[in-house]
Backbone bond lengths (Angstrom), bond angles and torsions (degrees), N, CA, C in turn:
res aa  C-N    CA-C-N  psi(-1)  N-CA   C-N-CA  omega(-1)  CA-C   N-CA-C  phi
1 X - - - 1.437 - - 1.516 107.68 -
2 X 1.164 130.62 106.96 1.692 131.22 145.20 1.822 114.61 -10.85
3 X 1.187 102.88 139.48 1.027 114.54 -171.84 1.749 104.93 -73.06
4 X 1.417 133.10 -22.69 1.208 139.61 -148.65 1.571 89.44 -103.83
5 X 1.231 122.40 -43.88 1.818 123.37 173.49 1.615 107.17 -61.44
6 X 1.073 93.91 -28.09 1.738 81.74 175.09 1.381 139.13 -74.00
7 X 1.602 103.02 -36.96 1.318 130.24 -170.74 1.869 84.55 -65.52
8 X 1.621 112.22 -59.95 1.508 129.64 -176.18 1.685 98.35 -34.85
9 X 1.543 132.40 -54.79 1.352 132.04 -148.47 1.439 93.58 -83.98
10 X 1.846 136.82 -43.60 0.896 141.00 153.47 1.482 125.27 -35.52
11 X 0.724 106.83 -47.37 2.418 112.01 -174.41 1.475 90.69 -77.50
12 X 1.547 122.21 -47.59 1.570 116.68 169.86 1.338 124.30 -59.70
13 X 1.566 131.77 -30.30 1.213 116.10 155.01 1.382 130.85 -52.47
14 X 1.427 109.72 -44.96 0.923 133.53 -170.72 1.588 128.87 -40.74
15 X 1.295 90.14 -59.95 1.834 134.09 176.91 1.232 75.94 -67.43
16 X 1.761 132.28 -81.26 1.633 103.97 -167.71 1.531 142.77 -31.64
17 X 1.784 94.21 -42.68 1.634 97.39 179.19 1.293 118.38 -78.66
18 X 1.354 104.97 -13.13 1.677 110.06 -167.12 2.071 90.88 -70.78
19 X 1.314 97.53 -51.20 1.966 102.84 -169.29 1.493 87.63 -77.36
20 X 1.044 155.10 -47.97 1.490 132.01 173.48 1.688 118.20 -44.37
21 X 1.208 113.51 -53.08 1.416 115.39 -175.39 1.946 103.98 -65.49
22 X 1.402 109.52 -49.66 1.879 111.39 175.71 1.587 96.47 -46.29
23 X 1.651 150.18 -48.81 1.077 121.21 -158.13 1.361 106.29 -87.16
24 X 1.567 116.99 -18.94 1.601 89.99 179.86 1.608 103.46 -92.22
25 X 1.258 141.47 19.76 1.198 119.07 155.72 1.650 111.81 -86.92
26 X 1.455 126.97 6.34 1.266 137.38 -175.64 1.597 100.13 -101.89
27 X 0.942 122.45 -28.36 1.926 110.86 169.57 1.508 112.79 -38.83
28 X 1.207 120.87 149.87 1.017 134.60 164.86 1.204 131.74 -87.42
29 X 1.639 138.70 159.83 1.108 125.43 -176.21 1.060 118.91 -67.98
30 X 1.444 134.42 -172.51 1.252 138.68 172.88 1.307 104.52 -122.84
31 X 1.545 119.93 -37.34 1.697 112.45 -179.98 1.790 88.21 -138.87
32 X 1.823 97.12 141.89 1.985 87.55 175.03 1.771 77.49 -123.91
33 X 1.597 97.99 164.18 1.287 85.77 -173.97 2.144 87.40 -130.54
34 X 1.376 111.60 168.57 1.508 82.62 -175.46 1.856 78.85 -151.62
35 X 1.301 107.88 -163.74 1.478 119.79 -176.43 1.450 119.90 -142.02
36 X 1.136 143.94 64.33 1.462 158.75 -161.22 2.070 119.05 -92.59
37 X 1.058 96.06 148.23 1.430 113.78 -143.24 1.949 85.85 -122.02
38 X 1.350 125.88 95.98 1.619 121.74 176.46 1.533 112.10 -117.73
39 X 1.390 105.84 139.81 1.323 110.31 -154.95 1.903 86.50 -91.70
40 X 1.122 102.51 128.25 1.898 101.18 176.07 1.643 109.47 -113.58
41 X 1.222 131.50 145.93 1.349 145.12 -179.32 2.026 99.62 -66.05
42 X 1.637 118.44 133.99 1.196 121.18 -134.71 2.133 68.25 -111.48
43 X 1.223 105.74 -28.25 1.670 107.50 -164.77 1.769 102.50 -93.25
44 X 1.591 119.27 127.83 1.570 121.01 171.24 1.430 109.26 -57.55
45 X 1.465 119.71 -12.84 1.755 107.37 -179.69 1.609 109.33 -105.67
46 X 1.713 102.64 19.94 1.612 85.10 -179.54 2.156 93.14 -107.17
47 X 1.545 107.88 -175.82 1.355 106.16 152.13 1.151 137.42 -34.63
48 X 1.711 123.10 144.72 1.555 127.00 162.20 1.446 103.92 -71.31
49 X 1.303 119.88 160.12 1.663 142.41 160.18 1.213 90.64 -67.19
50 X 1.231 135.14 176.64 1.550 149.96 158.87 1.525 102.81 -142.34
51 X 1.221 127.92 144.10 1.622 123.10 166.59 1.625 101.12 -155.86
52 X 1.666 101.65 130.26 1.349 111.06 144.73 1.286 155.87 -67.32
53 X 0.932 131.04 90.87 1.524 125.94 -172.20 1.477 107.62 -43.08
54 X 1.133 129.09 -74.05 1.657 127.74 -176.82 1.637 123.74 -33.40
55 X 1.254 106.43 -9.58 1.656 111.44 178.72 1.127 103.86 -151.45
56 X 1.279 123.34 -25.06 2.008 117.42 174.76 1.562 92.69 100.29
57 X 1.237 106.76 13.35 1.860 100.36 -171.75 1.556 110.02 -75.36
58 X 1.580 112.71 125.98 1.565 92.13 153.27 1.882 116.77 -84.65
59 X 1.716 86.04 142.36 1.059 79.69 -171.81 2.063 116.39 -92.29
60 X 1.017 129.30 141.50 1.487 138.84 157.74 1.441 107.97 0.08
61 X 0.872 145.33 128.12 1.490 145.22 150.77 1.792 111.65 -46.75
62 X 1.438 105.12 -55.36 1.521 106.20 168.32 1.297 110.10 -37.01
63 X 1.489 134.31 -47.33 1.160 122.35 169.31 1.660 137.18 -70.53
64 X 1.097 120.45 2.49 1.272 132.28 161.83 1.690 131.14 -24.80
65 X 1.500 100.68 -24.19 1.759 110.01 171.10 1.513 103.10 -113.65
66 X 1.117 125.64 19.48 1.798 125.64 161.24 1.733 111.69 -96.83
67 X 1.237 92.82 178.33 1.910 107.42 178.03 1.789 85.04 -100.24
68 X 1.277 137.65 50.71 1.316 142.71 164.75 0.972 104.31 -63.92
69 X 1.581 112.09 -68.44 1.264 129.80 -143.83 2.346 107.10 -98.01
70 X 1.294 98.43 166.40 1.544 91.86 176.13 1.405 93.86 -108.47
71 X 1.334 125.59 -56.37 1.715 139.47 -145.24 1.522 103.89 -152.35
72 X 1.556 103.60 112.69 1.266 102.60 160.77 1.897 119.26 -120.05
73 X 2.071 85.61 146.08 1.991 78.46 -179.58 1.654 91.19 -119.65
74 X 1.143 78.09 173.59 1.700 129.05 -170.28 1.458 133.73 -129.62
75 X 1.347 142.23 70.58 1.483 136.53 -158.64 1.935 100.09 52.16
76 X 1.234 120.47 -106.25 1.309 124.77 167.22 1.673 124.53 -95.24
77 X 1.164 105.77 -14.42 1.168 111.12 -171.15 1.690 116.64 -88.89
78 X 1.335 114.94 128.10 1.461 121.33 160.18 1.103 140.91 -118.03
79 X 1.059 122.44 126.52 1.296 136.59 161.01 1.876 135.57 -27.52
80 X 1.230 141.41 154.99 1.220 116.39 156.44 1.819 95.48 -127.46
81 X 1.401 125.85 -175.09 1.300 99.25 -174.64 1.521 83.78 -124.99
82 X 1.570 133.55 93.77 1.203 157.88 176.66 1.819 112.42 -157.09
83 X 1.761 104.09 138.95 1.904 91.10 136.47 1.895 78.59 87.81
84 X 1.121 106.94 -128.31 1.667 150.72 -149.15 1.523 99.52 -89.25
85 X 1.578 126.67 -40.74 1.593 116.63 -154.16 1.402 84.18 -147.29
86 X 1.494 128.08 44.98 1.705 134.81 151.87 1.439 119.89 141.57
87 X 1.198 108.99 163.42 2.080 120.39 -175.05 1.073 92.15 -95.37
88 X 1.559 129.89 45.25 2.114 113.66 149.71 1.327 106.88 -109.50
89 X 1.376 110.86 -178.07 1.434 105.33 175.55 1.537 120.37 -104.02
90 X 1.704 110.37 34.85 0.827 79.82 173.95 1.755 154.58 -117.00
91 X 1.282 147.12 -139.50 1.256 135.40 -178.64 1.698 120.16 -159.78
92 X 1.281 127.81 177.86 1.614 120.69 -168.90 1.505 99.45 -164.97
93 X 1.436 104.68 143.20 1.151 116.82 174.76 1.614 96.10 -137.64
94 X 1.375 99.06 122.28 1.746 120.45 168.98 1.313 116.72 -72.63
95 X 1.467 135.69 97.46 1.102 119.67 -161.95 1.676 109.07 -126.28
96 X 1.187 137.03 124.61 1.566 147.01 161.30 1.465 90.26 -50.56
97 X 1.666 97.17 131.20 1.669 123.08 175.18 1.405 123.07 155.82
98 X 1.022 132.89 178.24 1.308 145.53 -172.29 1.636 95.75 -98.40
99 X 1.355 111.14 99.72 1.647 93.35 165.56 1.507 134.59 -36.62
100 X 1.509 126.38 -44.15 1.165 102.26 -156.48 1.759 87.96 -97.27
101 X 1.068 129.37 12.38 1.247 123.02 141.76 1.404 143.65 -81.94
102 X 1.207 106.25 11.79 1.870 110.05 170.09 1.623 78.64 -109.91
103 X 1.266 99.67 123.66 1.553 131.34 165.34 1.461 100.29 -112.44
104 X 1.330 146.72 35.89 1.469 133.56 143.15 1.457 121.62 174.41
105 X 1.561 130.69 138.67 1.269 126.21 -160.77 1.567 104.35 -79.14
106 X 1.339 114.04 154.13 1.701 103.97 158.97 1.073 116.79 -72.88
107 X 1.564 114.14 172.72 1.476 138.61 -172.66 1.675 100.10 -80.30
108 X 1.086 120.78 -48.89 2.013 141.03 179.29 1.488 117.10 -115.58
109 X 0.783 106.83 158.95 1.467 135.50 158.01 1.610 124.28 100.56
110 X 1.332 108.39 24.28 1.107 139.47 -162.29 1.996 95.82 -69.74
111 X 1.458 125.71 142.43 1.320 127.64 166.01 1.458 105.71 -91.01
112 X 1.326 98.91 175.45 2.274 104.99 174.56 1.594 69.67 -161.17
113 X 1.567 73.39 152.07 1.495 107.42 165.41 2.011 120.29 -66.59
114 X 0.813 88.02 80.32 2.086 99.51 -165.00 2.034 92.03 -75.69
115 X 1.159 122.12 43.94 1.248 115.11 173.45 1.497 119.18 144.73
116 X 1.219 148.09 126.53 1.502 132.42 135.62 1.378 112.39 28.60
117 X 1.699 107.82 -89.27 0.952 134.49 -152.40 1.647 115.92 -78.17
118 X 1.309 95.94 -13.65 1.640 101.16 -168.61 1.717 107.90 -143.43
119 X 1.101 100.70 80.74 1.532 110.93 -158.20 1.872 99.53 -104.72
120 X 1.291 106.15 155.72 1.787 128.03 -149.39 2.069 90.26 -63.92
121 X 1.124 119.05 -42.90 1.221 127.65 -161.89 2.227 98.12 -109.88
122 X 1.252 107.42 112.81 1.114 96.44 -169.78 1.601 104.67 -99.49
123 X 1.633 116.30 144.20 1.132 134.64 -157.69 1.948 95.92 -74.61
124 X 1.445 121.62 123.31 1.177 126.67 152.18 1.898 91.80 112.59
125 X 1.301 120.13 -10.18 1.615 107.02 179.57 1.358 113.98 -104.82
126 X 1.314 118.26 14.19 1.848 127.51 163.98 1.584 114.61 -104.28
127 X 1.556 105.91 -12.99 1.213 99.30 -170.39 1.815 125.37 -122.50
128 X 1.198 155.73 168.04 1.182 148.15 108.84 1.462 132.19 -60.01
129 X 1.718 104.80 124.62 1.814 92.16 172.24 1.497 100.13 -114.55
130 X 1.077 112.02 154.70 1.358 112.33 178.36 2.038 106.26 -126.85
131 X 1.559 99.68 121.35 1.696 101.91 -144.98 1.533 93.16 -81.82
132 X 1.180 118.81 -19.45 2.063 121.02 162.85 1.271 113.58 -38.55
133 X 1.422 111.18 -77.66 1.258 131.50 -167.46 1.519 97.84 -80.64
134 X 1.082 141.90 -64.02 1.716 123.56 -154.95 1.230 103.01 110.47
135 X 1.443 115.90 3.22 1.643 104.56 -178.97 1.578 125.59 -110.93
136 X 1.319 102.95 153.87 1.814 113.62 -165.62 1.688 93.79 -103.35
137 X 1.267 115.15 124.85 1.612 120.43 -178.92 1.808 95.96 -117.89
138 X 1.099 137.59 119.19 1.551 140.31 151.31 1.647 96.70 -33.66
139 X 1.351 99.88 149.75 1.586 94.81 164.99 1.735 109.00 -111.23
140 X 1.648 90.81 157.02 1.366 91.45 -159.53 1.519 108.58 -62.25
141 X 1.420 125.52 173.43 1.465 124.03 177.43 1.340 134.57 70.76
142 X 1.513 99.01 -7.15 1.772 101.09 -178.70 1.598 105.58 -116.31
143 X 1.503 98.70 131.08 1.237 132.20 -143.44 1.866 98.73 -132.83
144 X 1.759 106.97 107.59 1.368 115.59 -158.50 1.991 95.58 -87.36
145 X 0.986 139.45 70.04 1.715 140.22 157.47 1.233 98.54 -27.77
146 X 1.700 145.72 118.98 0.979 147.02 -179.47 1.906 100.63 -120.41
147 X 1.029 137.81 153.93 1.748 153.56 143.78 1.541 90.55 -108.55
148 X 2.004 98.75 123.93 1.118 103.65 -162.28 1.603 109.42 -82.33
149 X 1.098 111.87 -153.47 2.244 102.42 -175.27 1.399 94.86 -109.29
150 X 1.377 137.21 25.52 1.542 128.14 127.57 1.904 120.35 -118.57
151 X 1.662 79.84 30.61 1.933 86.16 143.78 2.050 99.76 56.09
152 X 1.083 116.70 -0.48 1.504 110.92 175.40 1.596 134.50 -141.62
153 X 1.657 81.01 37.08 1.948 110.76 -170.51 1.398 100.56 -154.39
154 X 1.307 102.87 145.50 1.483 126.57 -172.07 1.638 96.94 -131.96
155 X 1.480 115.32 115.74 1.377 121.97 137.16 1.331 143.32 -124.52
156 X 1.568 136.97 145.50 1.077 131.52 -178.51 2.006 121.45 -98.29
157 X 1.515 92.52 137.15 1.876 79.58 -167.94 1.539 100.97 -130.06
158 X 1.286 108.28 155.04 1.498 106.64 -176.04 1.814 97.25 -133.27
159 X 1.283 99.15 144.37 1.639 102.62 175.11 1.325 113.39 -107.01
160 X 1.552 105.00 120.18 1.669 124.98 -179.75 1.120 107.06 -80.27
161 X 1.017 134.71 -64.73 1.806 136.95 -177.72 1.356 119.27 -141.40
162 X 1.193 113.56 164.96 1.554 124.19 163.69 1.274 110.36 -156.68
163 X 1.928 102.81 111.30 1.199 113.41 -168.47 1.906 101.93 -120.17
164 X 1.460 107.94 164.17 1.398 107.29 179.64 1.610 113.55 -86.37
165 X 1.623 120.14 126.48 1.699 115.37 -178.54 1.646 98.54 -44.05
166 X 1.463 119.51 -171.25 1.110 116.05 168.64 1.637 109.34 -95.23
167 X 1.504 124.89 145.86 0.992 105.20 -166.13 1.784 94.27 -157.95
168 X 1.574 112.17 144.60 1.378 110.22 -177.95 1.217 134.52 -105.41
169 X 0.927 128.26 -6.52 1.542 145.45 155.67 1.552 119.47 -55.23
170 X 1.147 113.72 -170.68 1.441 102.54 -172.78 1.407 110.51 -112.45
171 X 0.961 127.09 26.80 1.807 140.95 151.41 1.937 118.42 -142.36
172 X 0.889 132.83 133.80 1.166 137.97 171.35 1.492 124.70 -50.19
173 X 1.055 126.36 139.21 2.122 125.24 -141.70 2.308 75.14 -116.06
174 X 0.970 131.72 -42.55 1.291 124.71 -175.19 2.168 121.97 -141.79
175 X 1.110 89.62 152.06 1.804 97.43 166.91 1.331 114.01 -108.00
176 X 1.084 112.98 153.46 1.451 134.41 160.31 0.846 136.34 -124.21
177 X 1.820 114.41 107.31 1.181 139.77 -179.34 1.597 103.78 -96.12
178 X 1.960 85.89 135.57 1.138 107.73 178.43 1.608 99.51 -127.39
179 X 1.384 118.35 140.89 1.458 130.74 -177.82 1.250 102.85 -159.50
180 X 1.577 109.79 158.66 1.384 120.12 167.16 1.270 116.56 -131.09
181 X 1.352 130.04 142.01 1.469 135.12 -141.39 1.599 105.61 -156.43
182 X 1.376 106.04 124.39 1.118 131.29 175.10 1.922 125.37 -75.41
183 X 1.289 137.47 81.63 1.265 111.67 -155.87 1.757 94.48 -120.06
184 X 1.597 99.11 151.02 1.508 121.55 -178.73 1.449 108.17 -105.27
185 X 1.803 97.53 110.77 0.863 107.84 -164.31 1.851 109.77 -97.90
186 X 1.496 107.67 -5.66 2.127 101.29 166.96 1.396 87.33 -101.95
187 X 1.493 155.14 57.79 1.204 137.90 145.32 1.360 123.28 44.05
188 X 1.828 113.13 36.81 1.650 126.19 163.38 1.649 96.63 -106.89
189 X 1.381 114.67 149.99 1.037 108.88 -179.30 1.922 117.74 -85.90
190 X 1.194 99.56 50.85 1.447 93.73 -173.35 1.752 100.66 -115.46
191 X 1.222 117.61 151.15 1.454 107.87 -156.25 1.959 96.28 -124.60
């Protein structure tokens, strides 16, 4: 072999590994997980929050009868957007665990809101109130598994706090929920 074909077969490997290694730093994730802060109505006769998992969007209240939204809250109360409280598909399973140890949603067993009255996430078993203070504590270990409200996304969410905005009157006008949430973004349930 010539010395000049060689150097040539070499710079051509080369150039190969260099564009082999650029596309796999161009893959995309499979799960991003983020930490979001939603302001919720403190009164049962005002609006739900709405929030998307797939963008972190809150969504519009006007949108409240679309597959917009995944989960909407309310003082304590939430929503799922299936069934009874919307036309998505979606569903939640409350589950005891270590968040960053559930590495994947199930296939079944998912709740929907089947009514008003009897909604997927039940009011008072995610949380502590403590009637001294005025304060709402998440309880530790419970871990919200969501199927999002177009039925082909899985995310997992955990609630960090819920504190009162500041507020001057003699009851508080909003809460603030803070959670961090895991969402699957190719629609396998692996997180």
């Amino acid at each position: 072999m010539r010395p000049g074909k060689s150097i040539l077969i070499v710079t051509i490997a080369a150039i190969a590994g260099l564009t082999a290694c650029q596309k796999d730093d161009t893959t995309p994730a499979l799960s991003v997980t983020t930490t979001q802060t939603l302001s919720v109505n403190f009164s049962t006769a005002s609006n739900y929050a709405f929030f998307r998992f797939k963008d972190s969007a809150v969504v519009a209240n006007t949108d409240s009868a679309t597959s917009k939204w995944d989960f909407g809250l309310r003082l304590t109360s939430f929503l799922v957007n299936s069934n009874a409280s919307g036309p998505g598909n979606a569903g939640v399973i409350v589950q005891d665990g270590i968040y960053s140890s559930i590495t994947s949603a199930p296939s079944t067993g998912y709740a929907y809101d089947s009514s008003a009255a009897k909604l997927a996430i039940k009011d008072g078993t995610w949380y502590d109130y403590n009637t001294t203070t005025h304060a709402f504590a998440p309880k530790a270990g419970k871990v919200f598994i969501f199927r999002t409200a177009d039925g082909a996304h899985y995310a997992k969410m955990q609630l960090l706090g819920v504190d009162y905005a500041p507020f001057t009157g003699p009851v508080p006008v909003t809460l603030l929920y803070k959670f961090q949430y895991t969402y699957q973004t190719n629609g396998s349930t692996t997180f």
